[in-house]
Steps between C-alpha positions, in 0.01 A plus 500: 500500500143438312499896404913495328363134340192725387729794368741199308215383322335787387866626356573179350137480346582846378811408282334223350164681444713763307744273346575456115207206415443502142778535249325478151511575134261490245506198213407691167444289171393218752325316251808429269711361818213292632545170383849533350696308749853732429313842545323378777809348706701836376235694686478347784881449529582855505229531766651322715861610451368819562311441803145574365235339638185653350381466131193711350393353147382691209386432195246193680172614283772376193590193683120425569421552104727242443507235815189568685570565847145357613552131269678300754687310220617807301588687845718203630838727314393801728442291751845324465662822487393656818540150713871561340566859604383444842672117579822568294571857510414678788209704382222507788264685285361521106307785430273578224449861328141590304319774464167387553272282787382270230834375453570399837126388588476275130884374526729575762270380783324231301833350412657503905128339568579205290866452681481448824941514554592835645783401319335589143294732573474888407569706836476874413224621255670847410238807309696706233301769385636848430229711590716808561633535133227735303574357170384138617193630618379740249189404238596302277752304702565150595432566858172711384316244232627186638428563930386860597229559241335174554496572898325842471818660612681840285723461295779703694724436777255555787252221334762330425610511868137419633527181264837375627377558857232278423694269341758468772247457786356195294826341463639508883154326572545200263898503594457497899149284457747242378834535739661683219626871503360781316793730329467863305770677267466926507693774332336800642204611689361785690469449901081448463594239242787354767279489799210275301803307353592393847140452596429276230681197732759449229734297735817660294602787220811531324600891455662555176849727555552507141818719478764498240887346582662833460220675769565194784564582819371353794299917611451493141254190533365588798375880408334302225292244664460698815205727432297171387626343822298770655245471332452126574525568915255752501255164554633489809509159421821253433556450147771232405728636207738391236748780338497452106783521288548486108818354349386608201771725270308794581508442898741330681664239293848612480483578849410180613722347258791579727302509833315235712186468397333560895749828549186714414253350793794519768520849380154560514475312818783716699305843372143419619717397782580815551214654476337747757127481392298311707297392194776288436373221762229382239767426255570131489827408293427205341801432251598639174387372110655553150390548159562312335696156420601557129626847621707354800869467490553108485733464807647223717377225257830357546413367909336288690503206187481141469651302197334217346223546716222331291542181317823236497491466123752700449801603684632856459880606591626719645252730610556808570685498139777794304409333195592150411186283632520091515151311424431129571143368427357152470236614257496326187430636191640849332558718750469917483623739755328830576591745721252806598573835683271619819303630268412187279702607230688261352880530476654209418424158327728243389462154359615250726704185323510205770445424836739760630637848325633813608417829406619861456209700640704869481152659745567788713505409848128476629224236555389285246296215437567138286313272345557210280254357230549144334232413203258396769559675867585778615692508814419747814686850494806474709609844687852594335745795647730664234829647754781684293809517629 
C-alpha cells in the first residue's frame, strides 16, 4: 500500500511541478499608467479577464526620476498599486525589468525594505541586457561607454557576455538573500554561454520564440527555441523556464488576435512532451510571458464586472448599456460627465443639467470608465459596459 501511495505522490507532484505557473505580460510605458487611476484599473482588468497572473514592469528608472521609489511618501502610489494588483486582481507576482545591479541594490530592494506587506512588495527582480546583439556591444555603444568599458570588459559580445554573467550572479544573491526570485530575459546564446547561464542560480529565464504570425506553428516554435533548450541542460542542472512571445505587428499579433493568448505554451508544452532527449529532464516549464501590453489584443474586458462599485454618489442605469444611459447624483453644483476608453482616452463628455439626465453615449461595445465632476469634487470612476445589440 505505502509503495502505490509513494508512486501517487510522486505522479501527482509531477503534474503540478510541470504545470502552467506563471502567465505574464510585460507593462511598457509603465510610468504614464502609474498613478492614473483609469489606465491603471484598464490594466489590471484585462489581466484578470484574461487569466494573467504575473506582471513585469518597465520603464521603473522613469518612475523613480519622478516618484522616488526609496522616499516612503512619494513611493506610497507604487506601493498602492502593487497592494491593488495582488488583493483585487489576482496577480501573485510584480516584477521589475533593469538592466543594471545598481538599480535593484539603490531602489528595488531599498524600497521592499521599507514595506514590510508582501502584499506591496516587488517579487521578481528581472536583468534585460542584450548581450548577444553585436551592434549593442560594439565601441561606441550604450552597452560599451555606459557598463562594459567602465568594468574592464571588451567591447564585443563575449565581454559583453562576461559582464552580464557578472551581473546576473549579483542579482540572484540580493533577490534570494531577501525571499525574492531572481529572473533573466535571453535571445540567443551559444551552449558555453547556456551552461554558465544556468550556473549563475538564476531561479528562472524566459526564452524568447520570437516568430512572425504567418510562420506559427506549434514544430515551428519548437525547432526555434529547441537548440537553446539544449544548450541550457547541458548544466546538468534544472533550470526553470518561461517561453517568450511578442505581440508586436512584426511577431505574433494578428495571430494572437484571433487565438488564446496561452495556445503557444500548451503547444510548446505537448512538443517538449514529446521529446526523446534525455536532456529534456532539466527543463522546468514554468509558464509562458508576452510582450508587451500596448501590443496585446484588448480582450474579454467585457466579464467578470461590477457596476457602481465605488462610491453611492451617483447612481448609474442600466449597466451593461446599447446607448441611452440614466444618471442620478446628489452632488450639488454644475455637474460634467466624462467618459474614458481602456486606454484613458477620453470619448465622451456631456454637461449634465439637474439632478438626473440621460444621455446618448453612441460607444462601441467595450469597457469603459465614468466619472462625474461638479465645481468642487470629483466623484470615483464607476466601471461602465457598452453591449450593442
Amino acid at each position: 500500500m505505502k509503495k502505490y501511495l509513494l508512486i501517487f505522490i510522486v505522479v501527482l507532484c509531477f503534474k503540478i511541478c510541470n504545470s502552467q505557473n506563471i502567465r505574464g505580460f510585460y507593462v511598457n510605458g509603465f510610468k504614464n499608467i502609474l498613478g492614473n487611476t483609469l489606465r491603471e484599473d484598464s490594466l489590471l482588468l484585462f489581466a484578470k479577464n484574461n487569466g494573467f497572473n504575473y506582471l513585469t514592469l518597465y520603464d521603473m528608472y522613469l518612475v523613480n526620476s519622478s516618484t522616488p521609489l526609496t522616499n516612503t511618501t512619494s513611493a506610497q502610489t507604487f506601493a498602492a498599486f502593487v497592494q491593488k494588483a495582488k488583493t483585487q486582481y489576482s496577480v501573485t507576482e510584480i516584477g521589475v525589468a533593469a538592466e543594471n545591479y545598481s538599480f535593484f541594490s539603490s531602489v528595488i530592494h531599498v524600497y521592499n525594505q521599507q514595506h514590510a506587506l508582501a502584499s506591496q512588495k516587488v517579487d521578481v527582480y528581472n536583468l534585460e541586457f542584450e548581450f548577444w546583439i553585436p551592434a549593442s556591444v560594439t565601441a561606441g555603444s550604450y552597452y560599451c561607454t555606459t557598463y562594459l568599458q567602465p568594468a574592464a570588459c571588451t567591447c564585443d559580445t563575449a565581454g559583453a557576455f562576461v559582464f552580464y554573467k557578472k551581473t546576473l550572479k549579483r542579482i540572484d544573491s540580493l533577490a534570494n538573500a531577501n525571499n525574492h526570485k531572481s529572473e533573466a530575459y535571453f535571445g540567443f546564446f551559444n551552449a558555453g554561454q547556456g551552461k554558465q547561464i544556468v550556473q549563475s542560480g538564476v531561479d528562472r529565464v524566459l526564452l524568447s520564440i520570437y516568430i512572425p504570425s504567418g510562420n506559427y506553428s506549434p514544430s515551428y516554435q519548437y525547432n526555434y527555441v529547441q537548440p537553446r533548450l539544449i544548450n541550457l541542460a547541458s548544466a546538468n542542472t534544472n533550470i526553470k523556464v518561461l517561453s517568450l512571445y511578442s505581440a508586436e505587428p512584426a511577431f505574433m499579433q494578428s495571430w494572437v488576435n484571433t487565438n488564446p493568448y496561452f495556445q503557444p505554451y500548451n503547444d510548446f508544452s505537448t512538443s517538449l512532451a514529446a521529446e526523446t532527449g534525455t536532456w529534456k529532464n532539466f527543463i522546468q516549464k514554468e509558464g509562458i510571458q508576452w510582450f508587451a501590453y500596448n501590443y496585446m489584443p484588448k480582450k474579454n474586458l467585457t466579464t467578470g464586472l461590477n457596476a457602481n462599485i465605488d462610491n453611492d454618489l451617483i447612481e448609474v442605469y442600466p449597466n451593461p448599456v446599447s446607448n441611452n444611459l440614466n444618471l442620478k447624483c446628489s452632488l450639488k453644483g454644475k455637474k460634467n460627465l466624462e467618459v474614458y476608453n481602456v486606454t484613458g482616452k477620453m470619448v465622451f463628455t456631456a454637461a449634465m443639467p439637474g439632478a438626473e439626465a440621460t444621455f446618448n453615449l453612441e460607444l462601441e461595445s467595450g469597457v469603459y470608465f465614468l466619472k462625474l465632476k461638479t465645481d468642487h469634487t470629483e466623484t470615483s470612476l464607476k466601471k461602465l459596459v457598452v453591449m450593442k445589440d
